[in-house]
C-alpha positions in Angstrom: 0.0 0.0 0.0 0.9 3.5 -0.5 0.3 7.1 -0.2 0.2 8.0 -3.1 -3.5 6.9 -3.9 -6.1 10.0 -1.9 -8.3 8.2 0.7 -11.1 10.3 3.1 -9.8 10.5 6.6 -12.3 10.3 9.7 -11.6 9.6 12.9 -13.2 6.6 15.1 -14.7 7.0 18.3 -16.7 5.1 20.4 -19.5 5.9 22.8 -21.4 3.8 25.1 -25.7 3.8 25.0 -28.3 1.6 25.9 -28.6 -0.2 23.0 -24.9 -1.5 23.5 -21.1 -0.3 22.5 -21.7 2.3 18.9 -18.4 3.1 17.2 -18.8 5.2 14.8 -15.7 4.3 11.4 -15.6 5.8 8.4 -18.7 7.9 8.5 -20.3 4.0 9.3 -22.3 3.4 12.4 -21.7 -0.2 13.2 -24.0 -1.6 16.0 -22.4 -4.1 18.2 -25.5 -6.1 19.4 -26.1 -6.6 15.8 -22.8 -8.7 15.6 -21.4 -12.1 16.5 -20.3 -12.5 20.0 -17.3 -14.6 21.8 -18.1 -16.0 24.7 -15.2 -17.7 27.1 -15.7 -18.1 30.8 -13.3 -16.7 32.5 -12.0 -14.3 29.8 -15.3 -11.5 29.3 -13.4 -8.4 29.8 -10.7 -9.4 26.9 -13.8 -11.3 24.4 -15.5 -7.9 25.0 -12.5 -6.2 23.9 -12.2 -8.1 20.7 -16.0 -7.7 20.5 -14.9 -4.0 19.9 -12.4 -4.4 18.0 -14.6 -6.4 15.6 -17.6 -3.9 16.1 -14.8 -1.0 14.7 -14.0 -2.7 11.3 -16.8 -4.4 10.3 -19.1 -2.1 8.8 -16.4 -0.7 6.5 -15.2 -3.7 5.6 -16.2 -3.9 1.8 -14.8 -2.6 -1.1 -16.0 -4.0 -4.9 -12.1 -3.8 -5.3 -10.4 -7.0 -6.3 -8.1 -6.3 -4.1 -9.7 -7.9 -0.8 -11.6 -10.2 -2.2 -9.7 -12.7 -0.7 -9.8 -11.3 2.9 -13.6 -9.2 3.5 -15.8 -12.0 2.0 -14.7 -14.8 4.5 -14.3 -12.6 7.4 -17.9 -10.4 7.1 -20.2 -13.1 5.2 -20.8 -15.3 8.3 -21.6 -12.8 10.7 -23.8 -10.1 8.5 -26.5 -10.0 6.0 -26.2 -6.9 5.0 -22.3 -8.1 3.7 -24.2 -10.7 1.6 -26.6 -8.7 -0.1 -23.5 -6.6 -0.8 -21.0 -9.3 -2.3 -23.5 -11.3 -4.5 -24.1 -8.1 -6.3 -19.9 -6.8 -6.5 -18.9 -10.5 -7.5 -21.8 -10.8 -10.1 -21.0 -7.5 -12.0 -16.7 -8.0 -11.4 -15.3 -7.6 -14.9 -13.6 -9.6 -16.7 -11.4 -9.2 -20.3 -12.3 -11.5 -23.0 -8.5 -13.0 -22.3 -10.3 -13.8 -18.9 -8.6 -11.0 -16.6 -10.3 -10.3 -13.3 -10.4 -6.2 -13.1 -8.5 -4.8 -10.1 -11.7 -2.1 -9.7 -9.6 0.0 -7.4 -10.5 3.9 -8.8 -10.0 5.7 -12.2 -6.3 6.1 -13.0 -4.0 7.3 -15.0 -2.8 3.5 -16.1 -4.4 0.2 -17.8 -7.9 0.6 -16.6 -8.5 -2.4 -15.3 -5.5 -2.4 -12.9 -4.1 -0.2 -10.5 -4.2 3.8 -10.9 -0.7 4.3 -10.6 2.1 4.4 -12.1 0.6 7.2 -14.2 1.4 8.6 -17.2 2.6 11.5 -15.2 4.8 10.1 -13.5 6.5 8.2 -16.1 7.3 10.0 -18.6 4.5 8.6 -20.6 1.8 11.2 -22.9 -1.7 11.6 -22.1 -4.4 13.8 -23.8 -7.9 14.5 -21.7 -10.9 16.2 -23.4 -12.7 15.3 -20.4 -12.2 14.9 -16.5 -15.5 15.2 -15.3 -16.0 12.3 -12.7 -12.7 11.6 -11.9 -11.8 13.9 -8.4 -8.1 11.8 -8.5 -7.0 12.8 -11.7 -8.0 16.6 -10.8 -6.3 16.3 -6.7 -3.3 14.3 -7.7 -2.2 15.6 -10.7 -4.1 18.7 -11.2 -5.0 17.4 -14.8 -7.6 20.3 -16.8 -9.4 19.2 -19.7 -7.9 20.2 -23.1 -9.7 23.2 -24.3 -9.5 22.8 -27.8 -7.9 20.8 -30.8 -4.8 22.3 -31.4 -2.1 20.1 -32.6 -4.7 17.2 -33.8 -5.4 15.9 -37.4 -8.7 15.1 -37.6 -9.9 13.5 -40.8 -13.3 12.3 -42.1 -15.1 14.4 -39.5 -16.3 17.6 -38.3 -15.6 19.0 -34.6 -19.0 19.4 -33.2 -17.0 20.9 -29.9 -15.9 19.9 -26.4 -18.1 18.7 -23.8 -17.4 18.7 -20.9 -18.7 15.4 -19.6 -17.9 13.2 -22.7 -14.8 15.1 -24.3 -14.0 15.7 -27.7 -17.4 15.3 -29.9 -17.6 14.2 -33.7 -19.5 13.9 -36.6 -18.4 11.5 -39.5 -18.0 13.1 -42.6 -16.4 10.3 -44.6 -16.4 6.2 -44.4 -12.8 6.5 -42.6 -12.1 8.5 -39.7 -8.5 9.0 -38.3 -7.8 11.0 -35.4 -3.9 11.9 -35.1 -2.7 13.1 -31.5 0.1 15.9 -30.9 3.5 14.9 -31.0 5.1 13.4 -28.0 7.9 11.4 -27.1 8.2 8.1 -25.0 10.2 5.0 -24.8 7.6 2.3 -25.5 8.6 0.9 -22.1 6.4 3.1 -20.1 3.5 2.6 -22.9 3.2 -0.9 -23.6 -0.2 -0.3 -23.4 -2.3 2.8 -25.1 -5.3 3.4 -23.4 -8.6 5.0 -25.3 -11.6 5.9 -23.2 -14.5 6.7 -25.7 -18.0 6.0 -27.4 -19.7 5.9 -30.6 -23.2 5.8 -31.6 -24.6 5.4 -35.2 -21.8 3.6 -37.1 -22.3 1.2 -39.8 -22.9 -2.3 -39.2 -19.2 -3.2 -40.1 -18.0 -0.4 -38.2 -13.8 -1.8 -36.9 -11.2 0.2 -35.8 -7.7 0.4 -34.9 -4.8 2.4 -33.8 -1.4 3.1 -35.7 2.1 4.3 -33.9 5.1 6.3 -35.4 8.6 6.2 -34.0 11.5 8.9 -34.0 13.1 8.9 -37.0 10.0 8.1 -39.7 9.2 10.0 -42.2 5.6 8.7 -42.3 2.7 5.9 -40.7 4.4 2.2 -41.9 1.5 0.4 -43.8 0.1 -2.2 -42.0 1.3 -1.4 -38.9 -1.7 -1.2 -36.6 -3.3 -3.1 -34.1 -7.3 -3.8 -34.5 -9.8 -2.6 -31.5 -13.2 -3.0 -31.1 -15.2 0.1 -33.1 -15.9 2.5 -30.4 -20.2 2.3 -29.0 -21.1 2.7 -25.3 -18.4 4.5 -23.7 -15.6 2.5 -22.3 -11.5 2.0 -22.1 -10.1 0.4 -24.9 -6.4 -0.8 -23.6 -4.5 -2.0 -26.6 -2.2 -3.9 -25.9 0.6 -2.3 -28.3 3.6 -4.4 -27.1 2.6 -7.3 -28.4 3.0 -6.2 -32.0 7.0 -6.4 -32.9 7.3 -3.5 -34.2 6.7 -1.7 -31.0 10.2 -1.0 -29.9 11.5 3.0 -30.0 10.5 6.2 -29.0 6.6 6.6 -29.7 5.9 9.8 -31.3 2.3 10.1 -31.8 -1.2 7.8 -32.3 -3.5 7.6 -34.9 -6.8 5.9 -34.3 -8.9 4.6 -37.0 -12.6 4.0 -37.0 -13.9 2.2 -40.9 -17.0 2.3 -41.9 -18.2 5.3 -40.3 -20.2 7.7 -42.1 -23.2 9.5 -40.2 -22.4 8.3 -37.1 -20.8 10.4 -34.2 -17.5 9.7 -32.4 -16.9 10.7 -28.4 -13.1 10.9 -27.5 -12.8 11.3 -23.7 -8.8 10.8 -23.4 -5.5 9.0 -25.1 -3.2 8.1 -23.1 0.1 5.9 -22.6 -0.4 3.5 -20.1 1.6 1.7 -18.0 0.5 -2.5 -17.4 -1.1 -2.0 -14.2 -2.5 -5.1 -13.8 -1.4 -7.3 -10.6 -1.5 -11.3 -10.7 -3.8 -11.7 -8.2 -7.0 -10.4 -9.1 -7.8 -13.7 -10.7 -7.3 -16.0 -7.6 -8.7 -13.3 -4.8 -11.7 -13.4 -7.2 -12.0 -16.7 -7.4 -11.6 -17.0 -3.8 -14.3 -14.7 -2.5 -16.8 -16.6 -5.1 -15.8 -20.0 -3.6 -16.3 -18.6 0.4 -20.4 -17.2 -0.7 -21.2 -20.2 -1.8 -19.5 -21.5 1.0 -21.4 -19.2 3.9 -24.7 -18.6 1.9 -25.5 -22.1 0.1 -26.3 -19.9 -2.7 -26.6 -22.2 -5.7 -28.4 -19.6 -8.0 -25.2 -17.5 -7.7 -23.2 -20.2 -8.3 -25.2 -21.3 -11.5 -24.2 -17.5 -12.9 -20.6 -17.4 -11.4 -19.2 -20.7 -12.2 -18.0 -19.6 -15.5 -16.4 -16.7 -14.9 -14.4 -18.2 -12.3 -13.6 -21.1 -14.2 -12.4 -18.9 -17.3 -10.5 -16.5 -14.0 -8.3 -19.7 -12.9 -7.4 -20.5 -16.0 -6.3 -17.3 -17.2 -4.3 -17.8 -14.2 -2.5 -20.9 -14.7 -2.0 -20.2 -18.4 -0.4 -16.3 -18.1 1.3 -17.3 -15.1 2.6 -21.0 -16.9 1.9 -22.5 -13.5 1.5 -25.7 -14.7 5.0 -25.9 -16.0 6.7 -23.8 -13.9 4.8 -25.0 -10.0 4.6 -21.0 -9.2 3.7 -17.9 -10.4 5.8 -16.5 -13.0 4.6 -12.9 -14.4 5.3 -12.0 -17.9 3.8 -8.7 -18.1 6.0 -5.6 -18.9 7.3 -3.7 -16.0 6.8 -6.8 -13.6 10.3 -7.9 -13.9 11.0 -7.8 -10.6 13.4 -5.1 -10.8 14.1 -2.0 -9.1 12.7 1.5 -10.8 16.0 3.0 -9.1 19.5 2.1 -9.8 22.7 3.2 -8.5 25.9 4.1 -10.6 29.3 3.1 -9.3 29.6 6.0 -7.5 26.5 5.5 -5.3 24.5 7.8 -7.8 20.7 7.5 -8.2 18.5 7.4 -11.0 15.1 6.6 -11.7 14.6 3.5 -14.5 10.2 4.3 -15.6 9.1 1.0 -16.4 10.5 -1.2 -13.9 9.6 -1.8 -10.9 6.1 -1.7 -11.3 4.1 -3.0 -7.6 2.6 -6.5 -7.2 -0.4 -8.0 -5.5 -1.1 -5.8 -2.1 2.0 -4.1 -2.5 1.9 -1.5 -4.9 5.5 0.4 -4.3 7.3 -3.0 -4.2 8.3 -5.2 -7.3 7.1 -8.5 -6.6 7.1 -9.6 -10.1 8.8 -12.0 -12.6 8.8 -15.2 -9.8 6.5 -13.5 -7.0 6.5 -15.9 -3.9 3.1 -13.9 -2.8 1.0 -14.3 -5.8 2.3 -18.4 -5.8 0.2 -18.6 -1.8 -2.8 -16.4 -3.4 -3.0 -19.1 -6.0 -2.5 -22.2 -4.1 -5.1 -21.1 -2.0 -7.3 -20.3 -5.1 -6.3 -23.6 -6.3 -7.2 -25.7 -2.8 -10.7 -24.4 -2.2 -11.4 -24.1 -6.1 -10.9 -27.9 -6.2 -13.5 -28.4 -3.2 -16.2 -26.5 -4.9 -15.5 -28.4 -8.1 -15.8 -31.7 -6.4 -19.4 -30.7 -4.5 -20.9 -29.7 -7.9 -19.7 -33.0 -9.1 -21.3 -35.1 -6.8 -24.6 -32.4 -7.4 -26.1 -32.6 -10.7 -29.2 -31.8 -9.3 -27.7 -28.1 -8.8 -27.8 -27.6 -13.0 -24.4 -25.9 -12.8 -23.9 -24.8 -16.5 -20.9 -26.3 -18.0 -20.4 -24.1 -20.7 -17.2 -23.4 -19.7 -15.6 -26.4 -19.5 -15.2 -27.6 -15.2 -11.9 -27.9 -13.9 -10.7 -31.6 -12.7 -10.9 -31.3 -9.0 -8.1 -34.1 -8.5 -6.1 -32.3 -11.2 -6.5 -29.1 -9.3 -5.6 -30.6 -6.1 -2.5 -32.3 -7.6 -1.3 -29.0 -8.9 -2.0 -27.5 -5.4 0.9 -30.1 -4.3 3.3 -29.8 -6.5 3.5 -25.5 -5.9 3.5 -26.7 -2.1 6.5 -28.6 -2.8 8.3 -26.3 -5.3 7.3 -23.2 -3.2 9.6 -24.9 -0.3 12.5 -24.7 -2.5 12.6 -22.2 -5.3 11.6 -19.5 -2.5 13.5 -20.5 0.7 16.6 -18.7 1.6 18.6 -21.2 3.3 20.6 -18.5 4.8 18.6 -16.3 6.7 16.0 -19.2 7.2 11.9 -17.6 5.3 11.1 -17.3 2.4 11.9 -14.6 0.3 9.5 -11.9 -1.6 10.5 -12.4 -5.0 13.2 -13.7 -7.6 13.4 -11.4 -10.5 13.9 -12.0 -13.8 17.5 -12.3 -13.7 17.3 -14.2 -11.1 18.3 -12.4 -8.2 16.3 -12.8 -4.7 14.8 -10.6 -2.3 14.9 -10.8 1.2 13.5 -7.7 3.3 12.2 -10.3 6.3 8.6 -10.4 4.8 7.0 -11.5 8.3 4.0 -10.9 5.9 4.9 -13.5 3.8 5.9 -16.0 6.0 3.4 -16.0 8.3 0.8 -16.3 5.7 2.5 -18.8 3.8 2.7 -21.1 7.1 -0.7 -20.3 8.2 -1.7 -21.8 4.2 0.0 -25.1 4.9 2.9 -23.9 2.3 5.8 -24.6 4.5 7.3 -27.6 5.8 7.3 -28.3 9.5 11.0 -27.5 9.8 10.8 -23.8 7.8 7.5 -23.1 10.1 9.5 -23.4 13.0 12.6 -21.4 11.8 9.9 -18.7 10.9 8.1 -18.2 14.3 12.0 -18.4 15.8 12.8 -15.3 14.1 9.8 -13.4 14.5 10.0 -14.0 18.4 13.8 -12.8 18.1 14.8 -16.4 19.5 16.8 -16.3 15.9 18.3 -13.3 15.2 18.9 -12.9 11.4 22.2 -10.9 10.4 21.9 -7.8 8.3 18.3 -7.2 9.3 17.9 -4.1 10.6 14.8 -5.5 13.5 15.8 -8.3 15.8 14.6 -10.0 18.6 12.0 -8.1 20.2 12.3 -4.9 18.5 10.3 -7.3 15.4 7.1 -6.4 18.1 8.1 -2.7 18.7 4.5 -1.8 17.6 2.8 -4.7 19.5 -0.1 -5.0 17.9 1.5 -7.1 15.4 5.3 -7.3 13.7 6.8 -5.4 11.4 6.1 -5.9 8.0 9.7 -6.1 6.9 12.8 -6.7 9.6 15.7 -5.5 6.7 15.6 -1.8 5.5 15.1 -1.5 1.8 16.0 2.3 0.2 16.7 0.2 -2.9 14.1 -1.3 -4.6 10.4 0.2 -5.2 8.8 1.2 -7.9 10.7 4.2 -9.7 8.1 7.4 -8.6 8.9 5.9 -4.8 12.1 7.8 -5.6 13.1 9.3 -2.2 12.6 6.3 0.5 15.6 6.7 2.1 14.8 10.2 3.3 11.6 8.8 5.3 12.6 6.7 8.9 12.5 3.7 9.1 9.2 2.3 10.5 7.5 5.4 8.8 6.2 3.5 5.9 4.3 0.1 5.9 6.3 -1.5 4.1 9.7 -0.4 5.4 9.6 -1.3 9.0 6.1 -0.3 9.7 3.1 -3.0 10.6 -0.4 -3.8 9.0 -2.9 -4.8 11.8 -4.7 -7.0 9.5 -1.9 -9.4 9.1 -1.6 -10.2 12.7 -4.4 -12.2 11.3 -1.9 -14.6 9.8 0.7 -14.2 12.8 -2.8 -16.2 15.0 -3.3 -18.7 12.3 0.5 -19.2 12.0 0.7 -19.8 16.0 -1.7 -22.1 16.0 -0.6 -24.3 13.6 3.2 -24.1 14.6 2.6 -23.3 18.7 -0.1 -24.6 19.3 -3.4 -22.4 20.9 -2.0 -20.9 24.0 0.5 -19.1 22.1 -1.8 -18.2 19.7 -3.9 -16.9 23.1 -1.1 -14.8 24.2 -0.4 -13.2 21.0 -4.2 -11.9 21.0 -3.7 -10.9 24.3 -1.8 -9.1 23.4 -3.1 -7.1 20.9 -6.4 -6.8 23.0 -4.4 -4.9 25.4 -2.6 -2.9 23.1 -6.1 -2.0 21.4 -7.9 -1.2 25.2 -5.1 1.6 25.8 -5.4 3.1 21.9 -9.0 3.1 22.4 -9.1 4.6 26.2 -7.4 7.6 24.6 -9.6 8.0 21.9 -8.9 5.5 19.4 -5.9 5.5 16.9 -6.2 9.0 15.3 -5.7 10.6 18.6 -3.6 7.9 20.0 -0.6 8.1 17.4 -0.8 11.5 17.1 1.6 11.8 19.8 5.0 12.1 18.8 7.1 9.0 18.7 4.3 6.4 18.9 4.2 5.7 14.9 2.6 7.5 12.0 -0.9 6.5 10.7 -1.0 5.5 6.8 -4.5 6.6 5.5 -6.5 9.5 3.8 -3.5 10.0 1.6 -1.0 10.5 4.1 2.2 8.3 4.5 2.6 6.4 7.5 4.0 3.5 9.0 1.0 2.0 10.5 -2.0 0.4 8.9 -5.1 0.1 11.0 -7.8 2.3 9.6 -9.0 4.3 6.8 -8.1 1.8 3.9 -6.7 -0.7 5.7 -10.2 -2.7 5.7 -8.3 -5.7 6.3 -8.0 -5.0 9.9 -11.3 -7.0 10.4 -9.5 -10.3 9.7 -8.3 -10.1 13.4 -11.7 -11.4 15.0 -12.0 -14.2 12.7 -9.2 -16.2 14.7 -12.4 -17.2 17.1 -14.1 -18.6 14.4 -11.9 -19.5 11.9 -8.9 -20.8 14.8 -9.9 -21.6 18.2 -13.2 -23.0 17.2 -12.0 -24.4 13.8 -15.6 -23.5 11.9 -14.8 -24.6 7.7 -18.0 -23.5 5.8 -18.6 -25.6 2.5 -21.4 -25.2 -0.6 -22.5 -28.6 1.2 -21.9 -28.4 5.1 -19.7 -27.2 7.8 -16.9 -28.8 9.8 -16.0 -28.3 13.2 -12.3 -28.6 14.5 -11.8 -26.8 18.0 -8.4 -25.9 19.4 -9.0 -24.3 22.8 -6.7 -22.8 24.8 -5.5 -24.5 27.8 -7.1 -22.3 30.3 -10.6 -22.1 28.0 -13.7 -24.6 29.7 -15.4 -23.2 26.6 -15.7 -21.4 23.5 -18.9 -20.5 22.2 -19.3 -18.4 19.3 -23.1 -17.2 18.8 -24.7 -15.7 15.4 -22.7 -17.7 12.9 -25.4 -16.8 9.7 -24.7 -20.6 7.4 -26.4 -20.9 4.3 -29.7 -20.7 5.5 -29.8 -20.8 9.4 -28.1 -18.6 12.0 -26.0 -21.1 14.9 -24.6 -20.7 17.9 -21.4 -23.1 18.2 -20.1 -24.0 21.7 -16.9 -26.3 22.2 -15.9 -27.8 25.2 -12.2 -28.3 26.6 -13.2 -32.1 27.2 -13.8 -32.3 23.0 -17.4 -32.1 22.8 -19.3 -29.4 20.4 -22.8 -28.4 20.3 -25.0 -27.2 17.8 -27.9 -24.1 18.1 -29.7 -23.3 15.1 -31.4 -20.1 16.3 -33.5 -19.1 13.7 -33.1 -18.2 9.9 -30.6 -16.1 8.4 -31.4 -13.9 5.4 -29.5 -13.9 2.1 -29.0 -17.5 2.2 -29.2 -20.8 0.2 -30.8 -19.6 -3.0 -31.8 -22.1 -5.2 
């Protein structure tokens, strides 16, 4: 995450009424009677902590962004309604390329359109050209972008200027069969455009209506016949990103565009913007999507849903596995341009700095770092993807009577399973630095590996089941600081120094980000999320890693710990006002850089809760049941977990220290078990 994307910025706070604890976050009013509780004997002052806690981040915790899809979903579909109403309709209308591309669906940007805003044009060096910038507050606050005026410096052929408008752009009238509109000179290296990206519409064409868009280089003399790539003719308004590296001759300096639009005459033509766009896309959209689809049908039972989103996410995975050449290669590998997995900054021999546009370009949740080329994080996205894909595959098997289309051709589930294995297996290699003992981020494409101490990383990847017994153990060693790494700038306990959870990365890194992240050595360290700072959502995976490694009491005292840590914040007016004093950490959020992640857009700070349900008591929600697997702590008689909404029915799930679990069904949940 970054700070470079604008975000709103409202504080929490928290009152008491009659009704129950109210905190108010992110404008959202989230009642905490209307929410799960946790109930353990013995512990009701710390499970009404975490009841808070929970109470905080649940209401905002949605965004029809890609990007969480594989965190919100499974942490807000079990305990609210309200989340499924509001999932079944995001997942239904994601997008998704005819390639089979999941949309990121973050904001407008300045980059591909169906990836992340940034790296802009802007800031690349790139060209852009914008009749129009009406509905998109970003472009106007971050870049100050104003609407071209007029047509100066454009060849316009085969049509008459009918004006500017201000909400649709540049307007025109076809005059001829064949329209070509020519853009100003520029100049860029055709690394920072590999894609050019056209946002406009068309109405009245001819049935045969095609277009295209041309390129000239420095140095000719005129437009090279036949050099053009085809696009669909424009009609409601929409991005066309054209993918222009793809076509050999795109290697130079670009000097201008020419669009094309055949067949033509009497209709009208609505140019919002041309611009050079940087592949924004990240690797993950595809598996997060597919992941949140798989946990509703899970929660709700929601067959109907499933009927309309099996093939979609069918066509999602194996966009996936073929782009990635998983099957192959056992991990992610990314291809794209700019997602080499090198640095946007390089240093001469004489420690000089320089910026390198179109490398570096951020991965998966990370959008200043390059994971890229062999990311180690996108590889446990997809073997996730991969694991509960093949579940759900195997259910509708042994369900005809559900009618799942099979249009789209289903995925073996034993195949799926087997290639689950084998990235298990190559993941505990190809990424494991036997030196410092985790895995590392990413190998680039030369193939040169990063290690920054990702606690992220590793503590997700063991809570996933994706490292062996031996490289668990090693992890939670050095996260403790009962193995202290050399070179890293964190050790021992210092890895907790913001106790809620441990610092994203234990080795400083002023070296290697995304090329407009050009200054990160002047910020200290622990003053940015990813350089030393912490994200409260991931202490998530820090529980789940525990548990699986230590066992439940340490997982116990780890939450705890964070309890405590979240009962002083709050007692002095929740974060805001608690890190505003000087040397506790700086808040990330609202556009400002910070080194902690806990509100504004860090929705994934809900995850925290779900350790009750998803750890201690073990709850697994399937399209065709639910298992029960309780790990108590030692000093827990009980755990019971009330207003569990599955498929259907609302429970309320009680296990016992001496093994034994019973079952409530306490009435009927709503949004449930379509058919």
């Amino acid at each position: 995450m970054s700070a470079l994307v604008p975000w709103r910025h409202i504080d929490s706070v928290g009152v008491r009424t009659a009704a129950g604890f109210v905190l108010a976050a992110w404008g959202v009013v989230a009642a905490a009677a209307d929410l799960p509780r946790f109930y353990v004997p013995g512990c009701e002052a710390e499970m009404e902590t975490l009841h808070r806690l929970h109470a905080l981040h649940h209401d905002a915790a949605f965004s029809a962004c890609t990007l969480w899809d594989g965190w919100l979903p499974q942490a807000t579909l079990w305990a609210s309604a309200a989340k499924r109403v509001q999932y079944r309709a995001a997942l239904l209308a994601k997008r998704i390329d005819d390639e089979g591309y999941v949309s990121m669906q973050q904001h407008r940007g300045m980059a591909h359109s169906a990836g992340w805003p940034f790296p802009a044009w802007q800031q690349s060096g790139g060209a852009g050209f914008h009749f129009a910038v009406a509905g998109d507050p970003w472009a106007v606050q971050m870049f100050g972008l104003a609407p071209l005026g007029n047509t100066a410096g454009w060849e316009i052929d085969g049509a008459e200027v009918l004006g500017i408008d201000p909400a649709v752009g540049l307007r025109l009238r076809a005059t001829g069969d064949r329209v070509t509109i020519v853009t100003p000179p520029f100049r860029c290296g055709t690394i920072v455009a590999p894609f050019a990206r056209v946002e406009w519409g068309g109405r009245g064409l001819g049935a045969g209506a095609r277009a295209g868009i041309e390129w000239l280089l420095e140095g000719e003399a005129g437009w090279p016949e036949g050099r053009v790539v085809e696009i669909a003719a424009p009609g409601a308004m929409a991005f066309a990103d054209v993918p222009l590296h793809r076509h050999p001759g795109h290697a130079g300096i670009l000097t201008r565009y020419r669009l094309s639009v055949a067949c033509a005459a009497g209709g009208e033509i609505d140019v919002v913007s041309v611009i050079t766009a940087i592949d924004t896309r990240h690797p993950v959209t595809n598996p997060l999507f597919v992941r949140a689809c798989c946990d509703f049908v899970a929660w709700t039972g929601d067959v109907g849903f499933l009927r309309r989103v099996i093939g979609p996410m069918r066509r999602a995975l194996s966009f996936a596995l073929d782009e990635f050449d998983v099957r192959r290669g056992k991990h992610v590998f990314v291809p794209w341009v700019g997602h080499d997995g090198r640095s946007g900054i390089a240093f001469d021999a004489a420690g000089g700095k320089t910026m390198r546009p179109g490398h570096g370009v951020g991965n998966n949740y990370w959008d200043l770092l390059p994971f890229g080329a062999h990311d180690a994080l996108a590889t446990v996205c997809l073997h996730d993807a991969l694991r509960v894909f093949a579940d759900l595959e195997r259910r509708v098997a042994a369900h005809p009577e559900w009618e799942i289309p099979a249009a789209v051709p289903p995925h073996d589930p034993a195949a799926l399973a087997d290639l689950a294995a084998a990235i298990r297996t190559d993941f505990q290699t190809r990424f494991w630095n036997e030196e410092t003992g985790r895995f590392v981020g990413w190998i680039d494409a030369d193939g040169r590996a990063y290690d920054f101490g990702f606690t992220f990383l590793n503590l997700e990847a063991v809570a996933a089941g994706m490292a062996r017994p031996d490289q668990a153990a090693a992890i939670l060693d050095w996260v403790d600081g009962r193995r202290e790494v050399a070179g890293d700038t964190s050790r021992g306990a210092d890895i907790y120094h913001w106790r809620f959870g441990p610092r994203s990365t234990t080795r400083r890194n002023v070296a290697t980000y995304v090329w407009p992240w050009f200054h990160p050595e002047t910020i200290p360290w622990g003053d940015q999320v990813q350089d030393g700072g912490a994200v409260l959502g991931f202490s998530h995976h820090d529980l789940l890693a525990r548990l699986e490694v230590s066992g439940p009491d340490d997982a116990w005292n780890r939450l705890r710990a964070i309890l405590a840590w979240f009962r002083e914040v709050q007692g002095e007016g929740g974060y805001r006002k608690y890190y505003a004093t000087p040397g506790r950490g700086t808040l990330q959020g609202g556009g400002t850089a910070g080194g902690l992640g806990l509100d504004e857009e860090f929705l994934e700070s809900v995850l925290v809760p779900q350790v009750m349900l998803q750890g201690f008591l073990g709850f697994r929600a399937t399209a065709t049941g639910y298992e029960i697997h309780p790990r108590l702590p030692r000093d827990w008689p009980e755990l019971t977990v009330s207003g569990i909404r599955f498929h259907d029915r609302v429970l309320t799930v009680t296990a016992h220290a001496d093994g034994r679990v019973g079952v409530v069904d306490t009435g009927a949940a709503d949004g449930g078990a379509a058919r």
